[in-house]
C-alpha positions in Angstrom: -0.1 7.9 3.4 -2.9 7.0 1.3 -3.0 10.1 -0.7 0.4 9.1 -2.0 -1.0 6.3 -4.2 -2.0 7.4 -7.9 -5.3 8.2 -8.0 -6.2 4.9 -9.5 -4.7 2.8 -6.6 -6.3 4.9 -4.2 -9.7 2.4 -3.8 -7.7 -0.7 -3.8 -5.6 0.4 -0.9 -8.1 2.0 1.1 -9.7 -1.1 0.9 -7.3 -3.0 2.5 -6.4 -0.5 5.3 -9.9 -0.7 5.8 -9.9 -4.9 6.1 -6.9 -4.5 8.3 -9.0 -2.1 10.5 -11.9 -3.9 10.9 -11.1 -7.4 10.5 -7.3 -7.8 11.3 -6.8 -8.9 7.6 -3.0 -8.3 6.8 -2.3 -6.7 3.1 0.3 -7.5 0.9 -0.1 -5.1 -2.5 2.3 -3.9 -5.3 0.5 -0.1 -6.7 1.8 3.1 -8.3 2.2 6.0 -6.2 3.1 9.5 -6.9 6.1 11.1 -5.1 6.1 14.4 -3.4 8.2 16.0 -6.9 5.6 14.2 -8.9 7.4 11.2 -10.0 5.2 8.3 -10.8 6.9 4.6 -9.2 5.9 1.1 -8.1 6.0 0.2 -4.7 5.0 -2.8 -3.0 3.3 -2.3 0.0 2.6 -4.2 3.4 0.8 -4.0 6.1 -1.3 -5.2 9.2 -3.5 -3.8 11.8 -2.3 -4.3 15.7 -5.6 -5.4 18.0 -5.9 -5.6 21.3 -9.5 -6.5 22.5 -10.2 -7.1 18.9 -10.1 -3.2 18.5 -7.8 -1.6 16.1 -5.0 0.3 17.9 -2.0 0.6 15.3 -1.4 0.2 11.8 1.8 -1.2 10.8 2.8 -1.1 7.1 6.1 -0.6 4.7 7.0 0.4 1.2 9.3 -0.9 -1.2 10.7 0.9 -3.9 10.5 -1.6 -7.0 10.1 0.9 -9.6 13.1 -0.8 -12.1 11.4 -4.6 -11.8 8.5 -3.3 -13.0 10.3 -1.0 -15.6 11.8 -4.6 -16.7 8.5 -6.6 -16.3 7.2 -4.4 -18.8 10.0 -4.7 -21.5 10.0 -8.1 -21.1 
């Protein structure tokens, strides 16, 4: 899912998955993503990393669309 963020939210989130994998730290982010037709939108992103035996065995995350709040952040 990573390679879905624009390439200049691509660091930011890896980071996190990465915090999430090795320390349990939960992520709460709002990036720019590009869809599959090439579409640029906002999404704001969650996730956390499920440990058992302090060793990472899932990730857990969603997406939220908020493309027109940001659209309206801007004009404002």
């Amino acid at each position: 899912g990573i390679n879905l963020f624009a390439p200049e939210a691509r660091p930011t989130i890896t980071a996190a998955v990465q915090a999430a994998i090795e320390t349990g730290t939960p992520y709460d982010l709002e990036l720019p993503i590009i869809t599959a037709k090439g579409r640029p939108r906002w999404v704001h992103t969650q996730g956390f990393a499920e440990l058992q035996g302090g060793k990472p065995v899932r990730i857990y995350g969603t997406f939220q669309d908020i493309t027109e709040r940001k659209q309206t952040e801007q004009l404002l």
